[in-house]
N, C-alpha and C positions, 0 to 999 in steps of 0.2 A: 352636693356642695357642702365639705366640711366649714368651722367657724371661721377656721386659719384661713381658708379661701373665699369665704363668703365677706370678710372684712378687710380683701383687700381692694373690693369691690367699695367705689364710692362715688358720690352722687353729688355736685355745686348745683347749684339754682339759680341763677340769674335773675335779676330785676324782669318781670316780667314772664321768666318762665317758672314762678316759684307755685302758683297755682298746679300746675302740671306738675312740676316733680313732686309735690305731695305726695298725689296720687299714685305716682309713678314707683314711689317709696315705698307707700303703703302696699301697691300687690307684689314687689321682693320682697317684703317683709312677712307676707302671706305668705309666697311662694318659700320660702326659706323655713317657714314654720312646719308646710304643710310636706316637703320633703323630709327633714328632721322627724315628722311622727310616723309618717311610711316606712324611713329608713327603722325607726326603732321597735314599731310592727313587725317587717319584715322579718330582723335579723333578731327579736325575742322569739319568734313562730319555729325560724330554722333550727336556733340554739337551745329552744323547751327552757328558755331563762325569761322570768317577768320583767316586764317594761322597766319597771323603777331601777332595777341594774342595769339592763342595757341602757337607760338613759346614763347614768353614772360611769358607766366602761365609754360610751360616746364621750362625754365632756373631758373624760381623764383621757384618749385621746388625742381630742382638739388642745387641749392645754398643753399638752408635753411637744405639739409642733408648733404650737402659736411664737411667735416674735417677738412678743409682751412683755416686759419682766416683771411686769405684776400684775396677776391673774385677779381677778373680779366676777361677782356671779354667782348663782347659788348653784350646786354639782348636781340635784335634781329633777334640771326641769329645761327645758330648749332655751338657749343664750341668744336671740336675734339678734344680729348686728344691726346698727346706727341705721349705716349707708349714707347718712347728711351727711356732708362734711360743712361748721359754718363759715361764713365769708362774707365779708365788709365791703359795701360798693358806696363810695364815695364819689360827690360829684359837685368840682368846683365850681367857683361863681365864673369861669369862662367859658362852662360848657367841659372840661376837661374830667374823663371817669378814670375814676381808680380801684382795681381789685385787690382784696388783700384777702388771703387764705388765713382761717383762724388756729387752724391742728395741723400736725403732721403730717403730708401726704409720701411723704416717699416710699417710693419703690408700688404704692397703689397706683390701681387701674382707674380711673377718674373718666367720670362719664357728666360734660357740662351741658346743662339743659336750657332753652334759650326758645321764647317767643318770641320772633323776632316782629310779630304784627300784635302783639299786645298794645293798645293804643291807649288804653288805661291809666290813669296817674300810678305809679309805682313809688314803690319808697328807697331811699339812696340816707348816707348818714346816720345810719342806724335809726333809720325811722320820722328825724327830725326833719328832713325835707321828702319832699313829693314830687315829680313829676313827669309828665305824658312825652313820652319817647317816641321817636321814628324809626321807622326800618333801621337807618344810619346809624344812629342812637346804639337799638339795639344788637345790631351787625359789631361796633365798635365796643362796645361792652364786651362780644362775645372775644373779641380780640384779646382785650386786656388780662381777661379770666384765663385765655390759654397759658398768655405771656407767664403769668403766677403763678398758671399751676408746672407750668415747664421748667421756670426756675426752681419750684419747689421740687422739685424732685420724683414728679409722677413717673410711673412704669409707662402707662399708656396713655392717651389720653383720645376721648370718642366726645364730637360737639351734636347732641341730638338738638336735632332741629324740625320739630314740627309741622314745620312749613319754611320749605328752600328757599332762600332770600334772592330775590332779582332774578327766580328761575322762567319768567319768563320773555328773558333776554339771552337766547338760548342759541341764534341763529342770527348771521349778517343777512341784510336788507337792503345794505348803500355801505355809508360811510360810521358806520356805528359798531361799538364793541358787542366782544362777547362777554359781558356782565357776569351772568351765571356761573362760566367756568372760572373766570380772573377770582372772583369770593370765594372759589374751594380752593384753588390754587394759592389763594393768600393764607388760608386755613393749614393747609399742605407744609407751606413755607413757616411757619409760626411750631409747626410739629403736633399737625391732629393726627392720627394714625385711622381713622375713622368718622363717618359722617352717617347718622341714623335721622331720615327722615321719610314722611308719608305721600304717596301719592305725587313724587316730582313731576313739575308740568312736562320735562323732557328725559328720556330715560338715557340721551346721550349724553347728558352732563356728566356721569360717571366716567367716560370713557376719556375726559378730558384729564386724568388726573396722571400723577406717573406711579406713586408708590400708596395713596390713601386710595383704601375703600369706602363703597358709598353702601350702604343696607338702605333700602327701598321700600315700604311697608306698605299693605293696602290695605282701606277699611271694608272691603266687600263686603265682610262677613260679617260684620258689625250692620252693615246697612239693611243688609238683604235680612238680620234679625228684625229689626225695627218693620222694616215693611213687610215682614210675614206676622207680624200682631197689628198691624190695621184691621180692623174686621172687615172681612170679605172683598178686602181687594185682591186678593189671587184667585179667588173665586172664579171669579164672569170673568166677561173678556175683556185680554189684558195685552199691550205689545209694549214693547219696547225701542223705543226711538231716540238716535244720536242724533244730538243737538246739533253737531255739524259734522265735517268728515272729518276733522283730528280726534273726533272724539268715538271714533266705528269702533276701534277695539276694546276701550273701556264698554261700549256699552254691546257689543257681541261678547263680548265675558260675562255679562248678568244674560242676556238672553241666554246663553244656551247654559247656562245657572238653573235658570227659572223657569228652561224649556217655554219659552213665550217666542214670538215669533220678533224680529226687529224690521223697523222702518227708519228712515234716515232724512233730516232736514237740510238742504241746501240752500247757501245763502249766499248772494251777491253782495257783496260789498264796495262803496267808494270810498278809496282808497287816497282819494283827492281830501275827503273828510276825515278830521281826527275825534273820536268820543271822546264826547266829556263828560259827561252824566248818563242815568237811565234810561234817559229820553233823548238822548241827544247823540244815539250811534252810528256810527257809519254804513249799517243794514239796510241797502236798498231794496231787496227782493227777498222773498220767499220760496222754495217747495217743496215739496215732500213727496216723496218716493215709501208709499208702502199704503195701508189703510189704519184710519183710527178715530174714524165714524162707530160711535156709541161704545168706544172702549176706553177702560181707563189706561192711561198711558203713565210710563217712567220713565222719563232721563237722568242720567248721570253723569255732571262733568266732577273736574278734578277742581275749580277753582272758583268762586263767584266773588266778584269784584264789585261793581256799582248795579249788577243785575241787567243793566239795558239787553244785553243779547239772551237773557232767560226770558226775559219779559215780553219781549215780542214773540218770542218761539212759543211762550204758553198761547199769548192772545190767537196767533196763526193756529195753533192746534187746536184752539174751542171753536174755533171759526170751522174748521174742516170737521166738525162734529165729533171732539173728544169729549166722554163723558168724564172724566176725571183729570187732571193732571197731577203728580208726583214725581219730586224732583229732588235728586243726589246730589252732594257738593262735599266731598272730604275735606276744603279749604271752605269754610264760609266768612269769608272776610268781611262782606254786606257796608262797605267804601263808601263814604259822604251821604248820602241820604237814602241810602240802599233800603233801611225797612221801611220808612217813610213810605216808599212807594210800592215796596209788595204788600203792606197792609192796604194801601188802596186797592192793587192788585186783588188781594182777596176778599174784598167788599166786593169786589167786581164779580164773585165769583172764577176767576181766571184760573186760579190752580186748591189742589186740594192738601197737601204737605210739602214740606220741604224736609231733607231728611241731612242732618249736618252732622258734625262731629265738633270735638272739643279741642282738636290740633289746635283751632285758635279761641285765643280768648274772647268770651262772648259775655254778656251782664244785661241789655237790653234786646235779643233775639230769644233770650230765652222765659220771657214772658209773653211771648207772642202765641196764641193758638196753632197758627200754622205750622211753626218750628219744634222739630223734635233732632234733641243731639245727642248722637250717639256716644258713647264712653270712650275712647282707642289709648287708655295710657295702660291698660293689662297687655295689651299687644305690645306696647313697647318696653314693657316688663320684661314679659317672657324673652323680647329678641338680648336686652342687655345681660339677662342673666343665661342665658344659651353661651352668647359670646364670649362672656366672662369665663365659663364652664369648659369653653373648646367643644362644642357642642355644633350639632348642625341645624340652621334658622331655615330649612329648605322648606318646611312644611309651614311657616310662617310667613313667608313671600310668596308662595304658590298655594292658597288657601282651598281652593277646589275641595279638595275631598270633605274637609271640615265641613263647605257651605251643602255638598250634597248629601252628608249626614242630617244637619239642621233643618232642610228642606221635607227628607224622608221622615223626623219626628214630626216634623207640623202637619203634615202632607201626605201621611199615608197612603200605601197605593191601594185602589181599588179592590174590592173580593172579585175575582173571575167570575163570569155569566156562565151560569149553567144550564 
């Protein structure tokens, strides 16, 4: 990625997903550096010419196709672009937000990043006001931000979203919308050309669209690192169990990862009852199909909400003689009194980690012993600048080989018996 193309690449933050795009900044900003010294590696080695000129022949290059009319920068040494672009989020005394773009974006590729479950006071006003936004809140935010950057004059515009807003209103029931698809479709309508998010609860909301794509991100790889530096839990014996049946092929993807065996939890539900909390879920029955007597067990869903359906599934499983519990969540939202009650939970002994990610913003799970979160805004790194580049994100959605490489360095196989 030359400078000319690397800066036409740029990054909004939204109220709430400004945490995240930091981060998200900072490894294009790596990744940007760390191609720049390859490239100039490379191409001193082939040409028997030292760095310090090929670095000087690159910049004089980049400058002679840049767009700029006035060059900036020292000629010997890597130029990283910005990638921020800044912007003004305004929010009247009626509840009404306003975006305003600070720089020029035209004819840039404009990537808006947006938690839409950041529940945290955020800042509006240049800082002078505060406050804790909703789903809605920030779903409408994210509207405004297109609105400006569209009138501004962006080339492209891609809304990454960490976590799918209303994606699990995915399917009729009765007399109820499809939520899910109408928020991409509004996005569609407004002129996203793209939608980058992790783990959607349903992989058919993509299908709902006519002319946006959806990039779909998984953090297996991120997880399955974290839980192979547990000391000695792949050790002894270990299986793998879906928490219900929507969730069999998330978790037949880490079994046959982890070459562990899987078992499957069945649950009945009154359906006459609506959950309201923890402890208050519609789970009438339990069973479980498989063994996990004196093993430590891992489940993985996509999403934890108030916990009540993790919570029983742990307590059921210590009951059937699990020696360990350990438990995935790409989404850890932990909703109204959620740690509240798995720190009881783990007084109880009931479960032995929780293994999360950073998709949502977190500030009190992660002082909690149990909770370990994994990093995924390098993943979202590399998929924006792949895309930016016309590059193929195949080996980025379909992680397999990466995870049985990671697995083979932890895990070496065996010396043959002779």
């Amino acid at each position: 990625m030359n400078y000319s193309s690397a800066a036409k690449l740029a990054v909004i933050a939204c109220p709430g997903g400004e945490v995240f795009a930091g981060q998200v900044i900072m490894h294009l900003k790596k990744g940007y550096r760390r191609n720049f010294e390859r490239t100039v590696s490379g191409l001193a080695k082939r040409y028997a010419q030292d760095t310090a000129s090929v670095i000087e022949q690159i910049n004089f290059i980049n400058d002679t196709v840049s767009s700029s009319p006035s060059l900036s920068g020292r000629i010997d040494t890597c130029r990283t672009p910005h990638f921020k672009v800044p912007a003004r989020f305004v929010i009247f005394s009626n509840g009404e937000i306003k975006a305003e773009i600070l720089e020029s974006i035209r004819g840039k590729d404009i990537y808006i990043i947006q938690d839409v479950e950041n529940h945290y006071p955020v800042n509006f006003n240049g800082g002078e006001f505060t406050k804790q936004l909703s789903v809605n809140d920030h779903l409408m935010t994210i509207f405004v931000t297109v609105d400006a950057v569209k009138q501004a004059g962006a080339s492209t515009i891609t809304v990454v979203l960490p976590i799918y807003p209303y994606s699990r209103q995915h399917k009729i029931k009765g007399r109820e919308g499809l939520t899910a698809s109408r928020v991409g479709k509004q996005m569609e309508f407004l002129g996203v050309n793209r939608i980058i998010t992790l783990d959607i609860h349903s992989r058919e909301i993509g299908n709902c669209f006519t002319f946006m794509g959806i990039e779909n991100l998984h953090a297996s790889y991120q997880i399955i690192r974290a839980l192979s530096r547990l000391s000695g839990v792949l050790d002894g014996p270990f299986v793998v169990v879906s928490p219900d049946t929507g969730a069999v092929d998330r978790n037949k993807f880490y079994a046959n990862s982890l070459k562990k065996p899987l078992a499957l939890l069945y649950k009945e539900r009154d359906y006459s009852r609506v959950s309201k909390d923890a402890l208050d879920s519609n789970i009438s029955e339990m069973r479980l199909l498989g063994n996990v007597s004196g093993k430590t067990v891992f489940m993985a869903d996509d999403m934890l909400g108030t916990g009540g359906t993790l919570l029983k599934a742990m307590k059921f499983l210590k009951e059937q003689g699990a020696n360990r519990v350990i438990c995935a969540v790409s989404l850890p939202l932990f909703s109204g009194n959620a740690i509240a009650y798995f720190d009881e939970a783990y007084r109880e002994g009931l479960f032995y980690r929780i293994i999360g990610t950073n998709a949502v913003y977190q500030e009190e799970a992660l002082h909690r012993e149990w909770y370990i979160s994994v990093n995924i805004t390098k993943l979202f790194a590399q998929t924006i600048s792949r895309l930016h580049q016309g590059l193929s994100v195949s080996s980025l959605l379909d992680n397999r080989v990466i995870i049985e490489k990671l697995l083979s360095v932890n895990n070496p196989p065996a010396e043959p018996e002779q």
